[in-house]
mmCIF file as gemmi writes it, N, C-alpha and C atoms, coordinates in Angstrom:
data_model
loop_
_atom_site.group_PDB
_atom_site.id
_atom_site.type_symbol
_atom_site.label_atom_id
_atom_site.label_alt_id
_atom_site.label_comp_id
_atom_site.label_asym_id
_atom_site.label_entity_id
_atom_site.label_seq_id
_atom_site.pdbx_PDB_ins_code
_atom_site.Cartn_x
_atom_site.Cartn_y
_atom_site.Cartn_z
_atom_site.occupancy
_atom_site.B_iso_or_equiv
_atom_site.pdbx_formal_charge
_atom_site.auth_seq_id
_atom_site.auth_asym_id
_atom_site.pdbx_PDB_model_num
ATOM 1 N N . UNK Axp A 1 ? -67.126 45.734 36.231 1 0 ? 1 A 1
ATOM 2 C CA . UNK Axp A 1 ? -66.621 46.064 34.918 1 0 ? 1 A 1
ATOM 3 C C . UNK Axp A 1 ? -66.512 44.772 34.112 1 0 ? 1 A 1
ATOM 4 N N . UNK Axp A 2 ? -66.81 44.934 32.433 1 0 ? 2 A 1
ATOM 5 C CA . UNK Axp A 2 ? -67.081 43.679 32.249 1 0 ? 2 A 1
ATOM 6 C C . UNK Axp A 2 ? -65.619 43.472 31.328 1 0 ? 2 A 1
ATOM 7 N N . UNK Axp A 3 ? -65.067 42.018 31.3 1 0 ? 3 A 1
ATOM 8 C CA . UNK Axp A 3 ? -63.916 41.693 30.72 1 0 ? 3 A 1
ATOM 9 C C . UNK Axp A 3 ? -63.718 41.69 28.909 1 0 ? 3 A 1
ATOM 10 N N . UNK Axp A 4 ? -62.834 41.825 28.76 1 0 ? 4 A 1
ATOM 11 C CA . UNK Axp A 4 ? -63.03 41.646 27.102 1 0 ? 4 A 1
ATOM 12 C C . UNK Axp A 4 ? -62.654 40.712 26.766 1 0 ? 4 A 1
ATOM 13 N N . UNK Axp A 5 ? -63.855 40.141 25.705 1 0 ? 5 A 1
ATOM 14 C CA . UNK Axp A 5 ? -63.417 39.008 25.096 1 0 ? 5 A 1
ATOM 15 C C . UNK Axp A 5 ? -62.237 38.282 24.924 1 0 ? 5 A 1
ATOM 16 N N . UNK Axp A 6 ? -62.409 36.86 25.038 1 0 ? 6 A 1
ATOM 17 C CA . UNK Axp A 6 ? -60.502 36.162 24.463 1 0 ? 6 A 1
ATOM 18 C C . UNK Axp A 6 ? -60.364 36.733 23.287 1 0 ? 6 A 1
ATOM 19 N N . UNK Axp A 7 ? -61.184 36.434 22.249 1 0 ? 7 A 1
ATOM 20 C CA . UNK Axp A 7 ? -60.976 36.79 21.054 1 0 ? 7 A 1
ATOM 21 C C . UNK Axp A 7 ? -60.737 38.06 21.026 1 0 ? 7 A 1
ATOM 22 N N . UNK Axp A 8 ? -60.772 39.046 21.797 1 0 ? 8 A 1
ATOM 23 C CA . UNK Axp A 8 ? -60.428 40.478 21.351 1 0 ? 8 A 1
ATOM 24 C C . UNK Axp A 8 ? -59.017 40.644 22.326 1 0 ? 8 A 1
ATOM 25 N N . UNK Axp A 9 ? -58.303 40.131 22.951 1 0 ? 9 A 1
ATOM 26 C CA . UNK Axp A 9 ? -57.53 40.741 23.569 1 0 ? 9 A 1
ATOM 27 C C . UNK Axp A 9 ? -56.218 41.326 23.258 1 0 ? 9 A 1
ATOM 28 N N . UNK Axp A 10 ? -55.901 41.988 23.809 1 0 ? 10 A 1
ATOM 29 C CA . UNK Axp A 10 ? -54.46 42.58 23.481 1 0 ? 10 A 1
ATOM 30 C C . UNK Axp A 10 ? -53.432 42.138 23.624 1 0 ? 10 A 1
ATOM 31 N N . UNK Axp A 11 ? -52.409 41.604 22.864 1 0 ? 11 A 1
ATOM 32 C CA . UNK Axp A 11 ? -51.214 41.553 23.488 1 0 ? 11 A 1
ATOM 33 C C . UNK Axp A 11 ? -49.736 42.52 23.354 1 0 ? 11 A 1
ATOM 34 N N . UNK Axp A 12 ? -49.537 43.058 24.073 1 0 ? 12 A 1
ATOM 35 C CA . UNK Axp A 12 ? -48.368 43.664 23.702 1 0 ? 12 A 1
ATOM 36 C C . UNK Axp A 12 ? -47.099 43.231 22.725 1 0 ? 12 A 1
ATOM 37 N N . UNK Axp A 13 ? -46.507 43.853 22.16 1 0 ? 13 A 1
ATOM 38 C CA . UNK Axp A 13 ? -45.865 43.924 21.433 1 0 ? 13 A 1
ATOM 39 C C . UNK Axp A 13 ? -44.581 45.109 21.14 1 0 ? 13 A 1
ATOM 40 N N . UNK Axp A 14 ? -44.004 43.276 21.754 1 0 ? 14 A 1
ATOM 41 C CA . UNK Axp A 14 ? -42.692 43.863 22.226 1 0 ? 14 A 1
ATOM 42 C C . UNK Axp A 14 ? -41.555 43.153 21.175 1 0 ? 14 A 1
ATOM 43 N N . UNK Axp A 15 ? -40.617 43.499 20.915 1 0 ? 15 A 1
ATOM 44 C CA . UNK Axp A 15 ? -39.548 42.931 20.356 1 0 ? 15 A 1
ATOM 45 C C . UNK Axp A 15 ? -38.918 42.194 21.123 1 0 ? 15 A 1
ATOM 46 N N . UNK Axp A 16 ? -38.044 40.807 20.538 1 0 ? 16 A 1
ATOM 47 C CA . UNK Axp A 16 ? -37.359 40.357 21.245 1 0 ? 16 A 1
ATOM 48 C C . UNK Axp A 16 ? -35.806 40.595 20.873 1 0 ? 16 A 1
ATOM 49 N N . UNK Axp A 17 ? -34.818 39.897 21.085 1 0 ? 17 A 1
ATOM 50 C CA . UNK Axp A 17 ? -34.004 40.537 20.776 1 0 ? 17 A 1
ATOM 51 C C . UNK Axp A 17 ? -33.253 39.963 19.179 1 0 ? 17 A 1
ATOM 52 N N . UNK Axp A 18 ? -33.668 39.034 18.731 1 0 ? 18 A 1
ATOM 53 C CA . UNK Axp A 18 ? -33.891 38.17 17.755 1 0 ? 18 A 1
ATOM 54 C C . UNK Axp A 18 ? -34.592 39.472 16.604 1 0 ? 18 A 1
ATOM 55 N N . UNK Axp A 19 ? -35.169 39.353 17.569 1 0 ? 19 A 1
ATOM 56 C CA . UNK Axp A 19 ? -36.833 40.538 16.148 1 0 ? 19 A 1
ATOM 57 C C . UNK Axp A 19 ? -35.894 41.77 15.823 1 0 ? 19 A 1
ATOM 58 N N . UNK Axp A 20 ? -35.033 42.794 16.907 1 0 ? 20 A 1
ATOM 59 C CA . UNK Axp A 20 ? -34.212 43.724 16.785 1 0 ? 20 A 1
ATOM 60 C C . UNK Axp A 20 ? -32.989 43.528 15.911 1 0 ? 20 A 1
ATOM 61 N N . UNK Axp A 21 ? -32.13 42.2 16.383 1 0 ? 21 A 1
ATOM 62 C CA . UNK Axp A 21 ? -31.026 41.79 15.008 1 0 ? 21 A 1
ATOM 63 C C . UNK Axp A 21 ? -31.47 41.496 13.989 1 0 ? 21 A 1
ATOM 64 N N . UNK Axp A 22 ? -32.685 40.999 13.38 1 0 ? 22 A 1
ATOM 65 C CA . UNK Axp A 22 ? -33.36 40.998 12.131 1 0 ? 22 A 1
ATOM 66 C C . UNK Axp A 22 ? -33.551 42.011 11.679 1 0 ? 22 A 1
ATOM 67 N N . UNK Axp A 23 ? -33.865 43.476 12.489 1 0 ? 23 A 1
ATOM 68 C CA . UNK Axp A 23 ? -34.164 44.981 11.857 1 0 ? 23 A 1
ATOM 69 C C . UNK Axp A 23 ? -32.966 45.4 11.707 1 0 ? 23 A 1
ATOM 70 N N . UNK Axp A 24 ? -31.34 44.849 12.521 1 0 ? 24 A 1
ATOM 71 C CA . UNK Axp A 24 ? -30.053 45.646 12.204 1 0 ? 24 A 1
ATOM 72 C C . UNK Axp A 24 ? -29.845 45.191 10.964 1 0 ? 24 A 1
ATOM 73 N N . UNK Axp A 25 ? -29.647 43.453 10.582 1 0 ? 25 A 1
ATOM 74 C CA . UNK Axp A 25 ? -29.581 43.139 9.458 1 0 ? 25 A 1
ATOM 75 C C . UNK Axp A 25 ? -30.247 43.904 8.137 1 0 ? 25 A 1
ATOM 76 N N . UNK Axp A 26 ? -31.341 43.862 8.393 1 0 ? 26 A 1
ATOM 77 C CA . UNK Axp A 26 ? -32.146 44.665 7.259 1 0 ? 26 A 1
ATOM 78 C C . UNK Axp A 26 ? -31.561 46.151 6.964 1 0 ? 26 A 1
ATOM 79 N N . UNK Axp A 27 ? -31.35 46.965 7.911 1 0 ? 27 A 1
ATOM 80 C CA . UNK Axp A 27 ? -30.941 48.132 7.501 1 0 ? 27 A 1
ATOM 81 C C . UNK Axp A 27 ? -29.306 48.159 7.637 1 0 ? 27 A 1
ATOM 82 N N . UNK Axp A 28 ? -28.875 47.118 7.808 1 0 ? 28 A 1
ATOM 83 C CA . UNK Axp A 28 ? -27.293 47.311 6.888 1 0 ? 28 A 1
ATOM 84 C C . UNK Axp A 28 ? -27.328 46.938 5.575 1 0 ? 28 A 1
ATOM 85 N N . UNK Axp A 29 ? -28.45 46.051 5.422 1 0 ? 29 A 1
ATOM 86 C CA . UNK Axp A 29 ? -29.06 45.481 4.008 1 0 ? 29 A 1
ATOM 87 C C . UNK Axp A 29 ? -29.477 46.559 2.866 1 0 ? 29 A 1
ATOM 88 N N . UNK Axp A 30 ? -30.147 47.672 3.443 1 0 ? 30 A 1
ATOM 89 C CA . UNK Axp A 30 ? -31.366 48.417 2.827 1 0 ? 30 A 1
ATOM 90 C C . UNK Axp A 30 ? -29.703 49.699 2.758 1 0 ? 30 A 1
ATOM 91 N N . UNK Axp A 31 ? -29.042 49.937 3.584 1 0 ? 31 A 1
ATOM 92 C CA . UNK Axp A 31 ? -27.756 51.19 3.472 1 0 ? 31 A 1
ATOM 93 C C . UNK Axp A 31 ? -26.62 50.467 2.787 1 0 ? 31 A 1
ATOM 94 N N . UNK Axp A 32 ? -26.743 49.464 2.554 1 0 ? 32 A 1
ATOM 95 C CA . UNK Axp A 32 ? -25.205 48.806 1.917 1 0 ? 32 A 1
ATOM 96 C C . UNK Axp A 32 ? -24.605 49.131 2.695 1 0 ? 32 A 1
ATOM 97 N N . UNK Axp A 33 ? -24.105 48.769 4.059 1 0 ? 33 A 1
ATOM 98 C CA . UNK Axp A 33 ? -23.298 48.665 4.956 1 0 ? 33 A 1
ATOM 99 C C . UNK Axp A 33 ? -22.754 47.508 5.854 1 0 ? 33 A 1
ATOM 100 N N . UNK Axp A 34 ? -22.771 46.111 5.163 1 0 ? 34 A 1
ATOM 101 C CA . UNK Axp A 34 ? -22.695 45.099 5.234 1 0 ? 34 A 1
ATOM 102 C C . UNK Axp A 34 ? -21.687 45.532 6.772 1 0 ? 34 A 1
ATOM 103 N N . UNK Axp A 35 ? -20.527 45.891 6.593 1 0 ? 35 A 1
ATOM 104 C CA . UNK Axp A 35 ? -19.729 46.12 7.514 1 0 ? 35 A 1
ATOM 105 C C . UNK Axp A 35 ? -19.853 47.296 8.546 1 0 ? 35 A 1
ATOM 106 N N . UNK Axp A 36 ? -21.32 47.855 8.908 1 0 ? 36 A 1
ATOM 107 C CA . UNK Axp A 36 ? -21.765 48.405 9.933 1 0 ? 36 A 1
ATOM 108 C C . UNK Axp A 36 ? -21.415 47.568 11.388 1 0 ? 36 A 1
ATOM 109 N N . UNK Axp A 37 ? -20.903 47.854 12.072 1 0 ? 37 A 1
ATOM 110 C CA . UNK Axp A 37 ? -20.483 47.287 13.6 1 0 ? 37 A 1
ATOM 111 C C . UNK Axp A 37 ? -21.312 48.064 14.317 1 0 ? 37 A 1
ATOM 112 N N . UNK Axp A 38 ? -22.39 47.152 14.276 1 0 ? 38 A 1
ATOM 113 C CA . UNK Axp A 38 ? -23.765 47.308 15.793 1 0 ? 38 A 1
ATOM 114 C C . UNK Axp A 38 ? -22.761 46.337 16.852 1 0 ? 38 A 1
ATOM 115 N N . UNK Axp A 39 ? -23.176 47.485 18.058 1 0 ? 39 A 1
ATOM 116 C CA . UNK Axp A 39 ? -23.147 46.714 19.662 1 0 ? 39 A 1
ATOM 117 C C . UNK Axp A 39 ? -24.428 47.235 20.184 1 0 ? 39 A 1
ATOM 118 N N . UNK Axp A 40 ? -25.095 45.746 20.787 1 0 ? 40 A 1
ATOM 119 C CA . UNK Axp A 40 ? -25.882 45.866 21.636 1 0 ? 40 A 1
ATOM 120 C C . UNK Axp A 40 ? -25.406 45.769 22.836 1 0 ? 40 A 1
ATOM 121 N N . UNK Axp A 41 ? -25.618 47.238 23.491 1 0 ? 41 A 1
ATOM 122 C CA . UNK Axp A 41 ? -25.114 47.744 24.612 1 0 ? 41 A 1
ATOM 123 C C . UNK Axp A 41 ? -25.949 46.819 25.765 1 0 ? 41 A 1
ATOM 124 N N . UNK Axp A 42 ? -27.67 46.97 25.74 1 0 ? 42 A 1
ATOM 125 C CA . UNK Axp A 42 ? -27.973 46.345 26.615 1 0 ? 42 A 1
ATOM 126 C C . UNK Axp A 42 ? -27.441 45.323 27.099 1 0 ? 42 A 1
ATOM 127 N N . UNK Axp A 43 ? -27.278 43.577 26.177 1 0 ? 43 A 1
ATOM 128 C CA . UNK Axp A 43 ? -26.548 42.75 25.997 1 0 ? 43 A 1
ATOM 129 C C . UNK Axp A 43 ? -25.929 42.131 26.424 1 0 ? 43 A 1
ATOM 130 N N . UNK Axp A 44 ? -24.745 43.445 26.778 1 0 ? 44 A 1
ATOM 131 C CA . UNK Axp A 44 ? -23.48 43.816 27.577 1 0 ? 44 A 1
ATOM 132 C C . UNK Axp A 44 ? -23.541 44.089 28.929 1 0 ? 44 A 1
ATOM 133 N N . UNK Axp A 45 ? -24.609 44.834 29.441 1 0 ? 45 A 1
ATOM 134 C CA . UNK Axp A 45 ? -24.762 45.301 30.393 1 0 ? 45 A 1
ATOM 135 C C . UNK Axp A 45 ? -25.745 43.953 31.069 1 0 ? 45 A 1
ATOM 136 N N . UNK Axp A 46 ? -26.92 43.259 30.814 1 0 ? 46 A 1
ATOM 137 C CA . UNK Axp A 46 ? -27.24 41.944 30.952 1 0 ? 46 A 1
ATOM 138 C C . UNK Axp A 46 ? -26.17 41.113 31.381 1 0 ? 46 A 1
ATOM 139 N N . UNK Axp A 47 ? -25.355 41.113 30.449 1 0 ? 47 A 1
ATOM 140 C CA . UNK Axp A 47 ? -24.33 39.838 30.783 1 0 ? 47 A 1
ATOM 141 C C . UNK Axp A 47 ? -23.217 40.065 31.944 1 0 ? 47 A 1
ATOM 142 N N . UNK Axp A 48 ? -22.803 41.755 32.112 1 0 ? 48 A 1
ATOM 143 C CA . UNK Axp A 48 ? -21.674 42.037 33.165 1 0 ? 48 A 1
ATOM 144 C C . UNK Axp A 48 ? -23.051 42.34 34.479 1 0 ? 48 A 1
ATOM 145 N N . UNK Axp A 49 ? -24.348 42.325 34.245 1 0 ? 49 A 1
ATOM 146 C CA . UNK Axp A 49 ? -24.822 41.98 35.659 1 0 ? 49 A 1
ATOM 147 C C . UNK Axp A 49 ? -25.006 40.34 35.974 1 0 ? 49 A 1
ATOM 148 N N . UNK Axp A 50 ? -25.055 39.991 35.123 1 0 ? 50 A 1
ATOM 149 C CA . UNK Axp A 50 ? -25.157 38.154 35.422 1 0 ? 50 A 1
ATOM 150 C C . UNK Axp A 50 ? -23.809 37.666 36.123 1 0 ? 50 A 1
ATOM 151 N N . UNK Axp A 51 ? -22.438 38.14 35.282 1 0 ? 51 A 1
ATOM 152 C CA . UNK Axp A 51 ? -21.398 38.002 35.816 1 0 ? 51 A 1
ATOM 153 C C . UNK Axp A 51 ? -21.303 38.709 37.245 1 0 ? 51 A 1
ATOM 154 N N . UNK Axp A 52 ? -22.073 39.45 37.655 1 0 ? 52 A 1
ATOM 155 C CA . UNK Axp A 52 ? -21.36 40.555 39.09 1 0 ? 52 A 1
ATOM 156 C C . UNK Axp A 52 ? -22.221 39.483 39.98 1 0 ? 52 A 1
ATOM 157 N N . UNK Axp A 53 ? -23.717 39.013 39.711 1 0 ? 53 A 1
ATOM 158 C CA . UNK Axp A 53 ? -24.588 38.291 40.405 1 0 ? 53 A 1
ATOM 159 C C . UNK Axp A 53 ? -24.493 36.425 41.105 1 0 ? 53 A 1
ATOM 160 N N . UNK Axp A 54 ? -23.38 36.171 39.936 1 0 ? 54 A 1
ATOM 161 C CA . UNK Axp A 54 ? -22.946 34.656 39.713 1 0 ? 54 A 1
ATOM 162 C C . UNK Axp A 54 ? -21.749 34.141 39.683 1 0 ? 54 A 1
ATOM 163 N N . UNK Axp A 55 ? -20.533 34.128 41.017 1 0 ? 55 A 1
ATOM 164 C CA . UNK Axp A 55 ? -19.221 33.944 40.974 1 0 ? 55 A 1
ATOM 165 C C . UNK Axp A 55 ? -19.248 33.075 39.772 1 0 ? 55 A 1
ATOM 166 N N . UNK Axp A 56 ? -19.548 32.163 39.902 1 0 ? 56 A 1
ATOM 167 C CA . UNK Axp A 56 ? -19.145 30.831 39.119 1 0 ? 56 A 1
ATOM 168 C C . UNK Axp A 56 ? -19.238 31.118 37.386 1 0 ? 56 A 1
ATOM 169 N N . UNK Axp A 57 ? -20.303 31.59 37.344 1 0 ? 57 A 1
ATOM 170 C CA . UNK Axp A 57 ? -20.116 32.212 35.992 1 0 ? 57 A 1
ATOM 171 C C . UNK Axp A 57 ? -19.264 33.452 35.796 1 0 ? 57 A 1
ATOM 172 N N . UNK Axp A 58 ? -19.141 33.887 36.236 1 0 ? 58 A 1
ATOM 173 C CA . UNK Axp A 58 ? -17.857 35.044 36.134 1 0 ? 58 A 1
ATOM 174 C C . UNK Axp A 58 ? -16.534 34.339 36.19 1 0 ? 58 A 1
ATOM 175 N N . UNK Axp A 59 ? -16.542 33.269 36.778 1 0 ? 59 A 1
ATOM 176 C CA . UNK Axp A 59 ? -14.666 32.685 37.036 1 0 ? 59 A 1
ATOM 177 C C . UNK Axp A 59 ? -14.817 31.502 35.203 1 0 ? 59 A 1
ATOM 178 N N . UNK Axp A 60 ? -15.814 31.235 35.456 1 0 ? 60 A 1
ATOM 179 C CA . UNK Axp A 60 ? -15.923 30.249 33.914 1 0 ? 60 A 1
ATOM 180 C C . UNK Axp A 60 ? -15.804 31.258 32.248 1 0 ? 60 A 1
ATOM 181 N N . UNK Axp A 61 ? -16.14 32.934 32.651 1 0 ? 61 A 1
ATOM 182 C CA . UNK Axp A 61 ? -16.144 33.542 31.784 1 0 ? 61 A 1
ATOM 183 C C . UNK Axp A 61 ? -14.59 34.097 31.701 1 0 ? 61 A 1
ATOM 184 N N . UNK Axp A 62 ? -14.144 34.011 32.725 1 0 ? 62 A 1
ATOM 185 C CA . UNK Axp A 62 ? -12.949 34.92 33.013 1 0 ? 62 A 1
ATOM 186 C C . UNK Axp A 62 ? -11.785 33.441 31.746 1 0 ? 62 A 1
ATOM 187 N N . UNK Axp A 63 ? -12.233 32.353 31.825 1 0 ? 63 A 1
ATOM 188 C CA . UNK Axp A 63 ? -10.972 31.254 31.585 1 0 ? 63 A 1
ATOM 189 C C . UNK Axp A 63 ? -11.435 30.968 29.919 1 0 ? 63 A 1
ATOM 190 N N . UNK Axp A 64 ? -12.345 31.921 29.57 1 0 ? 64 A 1
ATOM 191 C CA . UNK Axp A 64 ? -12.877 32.001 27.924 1 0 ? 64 A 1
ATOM 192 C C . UNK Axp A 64 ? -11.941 33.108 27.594 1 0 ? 64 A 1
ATOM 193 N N . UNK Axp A 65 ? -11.968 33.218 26.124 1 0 ? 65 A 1
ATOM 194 C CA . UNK Axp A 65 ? -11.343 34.399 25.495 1 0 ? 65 A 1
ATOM 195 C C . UNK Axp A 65 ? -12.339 35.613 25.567 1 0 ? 65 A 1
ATOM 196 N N . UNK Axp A 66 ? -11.984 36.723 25.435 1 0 ? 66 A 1
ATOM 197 C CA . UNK Axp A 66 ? -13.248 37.92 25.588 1 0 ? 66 A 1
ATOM 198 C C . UNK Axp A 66 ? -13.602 38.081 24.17 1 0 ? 66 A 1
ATOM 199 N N . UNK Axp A 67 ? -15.087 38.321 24.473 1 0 ? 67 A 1
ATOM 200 C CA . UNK Axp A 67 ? -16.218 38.731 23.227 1 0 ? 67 A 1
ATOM 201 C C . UNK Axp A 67 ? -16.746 39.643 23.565 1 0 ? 67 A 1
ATOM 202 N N . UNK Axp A 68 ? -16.848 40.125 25.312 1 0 ? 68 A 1
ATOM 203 C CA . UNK Axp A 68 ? -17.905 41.281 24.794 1 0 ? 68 A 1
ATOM 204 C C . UNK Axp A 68 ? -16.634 42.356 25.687 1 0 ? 68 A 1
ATOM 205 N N . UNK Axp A 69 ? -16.862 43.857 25.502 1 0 ? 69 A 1
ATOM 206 C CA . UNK Axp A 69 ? -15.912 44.546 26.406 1 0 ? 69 A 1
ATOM 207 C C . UNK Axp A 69 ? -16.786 44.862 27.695 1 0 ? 69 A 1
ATOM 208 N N . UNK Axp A 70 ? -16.23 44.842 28.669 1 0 ? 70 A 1
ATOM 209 C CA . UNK Axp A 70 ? -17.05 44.682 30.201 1 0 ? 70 A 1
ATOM 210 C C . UNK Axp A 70 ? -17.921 46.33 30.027 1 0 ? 70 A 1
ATOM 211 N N . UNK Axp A 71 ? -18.587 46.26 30.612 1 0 ? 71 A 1
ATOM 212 C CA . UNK Axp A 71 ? -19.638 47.777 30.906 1 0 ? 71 A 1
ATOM 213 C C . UNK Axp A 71 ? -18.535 48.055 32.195 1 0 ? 71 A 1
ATOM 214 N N . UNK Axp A 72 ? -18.963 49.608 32.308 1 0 ? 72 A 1
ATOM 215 C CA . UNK Axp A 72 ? -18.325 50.385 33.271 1 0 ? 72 A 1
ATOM 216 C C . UNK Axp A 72 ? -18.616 50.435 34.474 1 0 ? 72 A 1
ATOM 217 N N . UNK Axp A 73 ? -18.13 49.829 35.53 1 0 ? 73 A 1
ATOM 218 C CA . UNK Axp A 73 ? -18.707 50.131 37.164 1 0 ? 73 A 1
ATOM 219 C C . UNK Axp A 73 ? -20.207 51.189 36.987 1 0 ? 73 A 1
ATOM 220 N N . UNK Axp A 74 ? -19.693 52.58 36.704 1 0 ? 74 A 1
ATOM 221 C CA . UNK Axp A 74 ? -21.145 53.348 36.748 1 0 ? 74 A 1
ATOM 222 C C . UNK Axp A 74 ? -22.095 52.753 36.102 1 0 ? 74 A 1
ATOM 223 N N . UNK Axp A 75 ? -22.274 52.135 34.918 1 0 ? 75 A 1
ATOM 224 C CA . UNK Axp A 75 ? -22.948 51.685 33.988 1 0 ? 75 A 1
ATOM 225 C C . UNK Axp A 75 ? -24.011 50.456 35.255 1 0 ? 75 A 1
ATOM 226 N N . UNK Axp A 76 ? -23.191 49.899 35.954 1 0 ? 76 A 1
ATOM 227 C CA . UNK Axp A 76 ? -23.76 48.8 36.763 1 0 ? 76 A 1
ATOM 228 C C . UNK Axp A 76 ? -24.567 49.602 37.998 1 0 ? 76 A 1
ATOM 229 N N . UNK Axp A 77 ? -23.969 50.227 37.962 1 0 ? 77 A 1
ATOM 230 C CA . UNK Axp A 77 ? -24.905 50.893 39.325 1 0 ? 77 A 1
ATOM 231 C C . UNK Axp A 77 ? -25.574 51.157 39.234 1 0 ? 77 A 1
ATOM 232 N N . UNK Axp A 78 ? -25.736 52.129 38.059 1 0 ? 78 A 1
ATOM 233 C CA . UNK Axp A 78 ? -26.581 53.063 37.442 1 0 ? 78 A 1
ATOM 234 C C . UNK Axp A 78 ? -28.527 51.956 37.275 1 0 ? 78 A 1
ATOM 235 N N . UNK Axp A 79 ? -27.906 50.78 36.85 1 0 ? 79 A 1
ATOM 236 C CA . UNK Axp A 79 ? -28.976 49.64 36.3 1 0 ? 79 A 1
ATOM 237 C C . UNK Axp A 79 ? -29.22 48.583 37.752 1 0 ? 79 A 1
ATOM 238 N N . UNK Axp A 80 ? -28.354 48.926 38.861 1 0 ? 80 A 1
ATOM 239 C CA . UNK Axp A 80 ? -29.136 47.806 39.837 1 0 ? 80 A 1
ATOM 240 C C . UNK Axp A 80 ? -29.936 48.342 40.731 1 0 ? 80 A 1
């Protein structure tokens, strides 16, 4: 089977998460809802598996003030 060109190839196209807060901005922009409160759930759930995976970062997060609210035990299971 023959390969396709460099010049023709595909790349997927994916958002990052940068590219996604630029589209929340815009459409609190585009609704006049300056004071719309987006949570990115994923985020959350990323960061309370990093914390379950990494004592040390979990005891260094624990001696910060809280920013995000922890995901739910099921929530973790559910994703490992």
């Amino acid at each position: 089977m023959a390969a396709v060109p460099t010049a023709v190839q595909v790349r997927a196209k994916v958002q990052s998460r940068a590219d996604r807060a630029d589209d929340i901005a815009r459409l609190k922009q585009e609704l006049a809802l300056p004071e719309l409160d987006y949570v990115d759930i994923s985020a959350q759930l990323e960061l309370q598996k990093a914390l379950h995976r990494w004592p040390l970062l979990a005891e260094m997060e624990r001696l910060q003030p809280k920013v995000l609210a922890p995901a739910r035990p099921s929530e973790l299971e559910r994703l490992s």
